[in-house]
N, C-alpha and C positions, 0 to 999 in steps of 0.2 A: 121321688126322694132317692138319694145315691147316697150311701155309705161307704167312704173308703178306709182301711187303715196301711202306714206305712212303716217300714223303719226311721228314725229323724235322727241326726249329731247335729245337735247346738254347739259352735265351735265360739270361743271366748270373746269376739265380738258380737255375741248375738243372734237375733235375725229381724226382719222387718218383712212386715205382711202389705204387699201395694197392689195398686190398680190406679188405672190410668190416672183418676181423681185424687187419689189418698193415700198415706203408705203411714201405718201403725206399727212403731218400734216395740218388739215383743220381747223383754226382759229376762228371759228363762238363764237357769244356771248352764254352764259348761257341762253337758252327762246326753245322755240315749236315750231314746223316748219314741212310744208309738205314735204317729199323729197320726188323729182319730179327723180327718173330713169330713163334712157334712154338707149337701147342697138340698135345700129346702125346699119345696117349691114356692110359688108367691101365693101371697096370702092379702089381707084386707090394703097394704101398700102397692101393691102389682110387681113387686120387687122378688126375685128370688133371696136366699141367706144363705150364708157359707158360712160353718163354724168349723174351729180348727180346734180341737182338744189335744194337749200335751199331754201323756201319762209316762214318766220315767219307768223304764224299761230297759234292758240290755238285750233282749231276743224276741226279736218282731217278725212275723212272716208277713210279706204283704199281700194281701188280698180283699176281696170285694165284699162286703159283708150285704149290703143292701145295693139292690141295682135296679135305676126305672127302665123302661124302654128303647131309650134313646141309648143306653148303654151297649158294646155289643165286644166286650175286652177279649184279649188274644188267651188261649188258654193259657201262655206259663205271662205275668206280668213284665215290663221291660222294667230293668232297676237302674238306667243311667240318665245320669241330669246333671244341670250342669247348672251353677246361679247366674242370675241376669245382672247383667254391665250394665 
């Protein structure tokens, strides 16, 4: 199980959650928000789960709350990205 949380800015278009198969357009207002990730491990489907919790927020620090083995992050977190074309 991996817990992450980050800073988020939902900017007035939105945003949309995809993968190679799928992409679910996610509604949220224009505002700041901690997104809370979650990677699951597989359970009775053989599928991992990934959940992405919004909670509006103005001051997020990011860091690792929960981390499995396979984790092995740098002590300070990198905070740059960039959205996908």
């Amino acid at each position: 199980m991996r817990v992450i949380i980050v800073p988020f800015t939902v900017g007035k278009d939105g945003i949309e959650i995809a993968s190679i198969a799928d992409a679910q357009p996610i509604h949220n207002s224009e505002e700041h928000y901690a997104l809370i990730f979650s990677a699951l491990p597989a359970t009775i489907n053989l599928f991992e789960t990934y959940e992405f919790t919004f909670v509006k927020s103005e001051k997020v620090e990011a860091s690792i709350l929960k981390a499995d083995d396979q984790l092995s992050p740098p002590e300070k977190l990198m905070m740059e990205a960039y959205p996908a074309v």
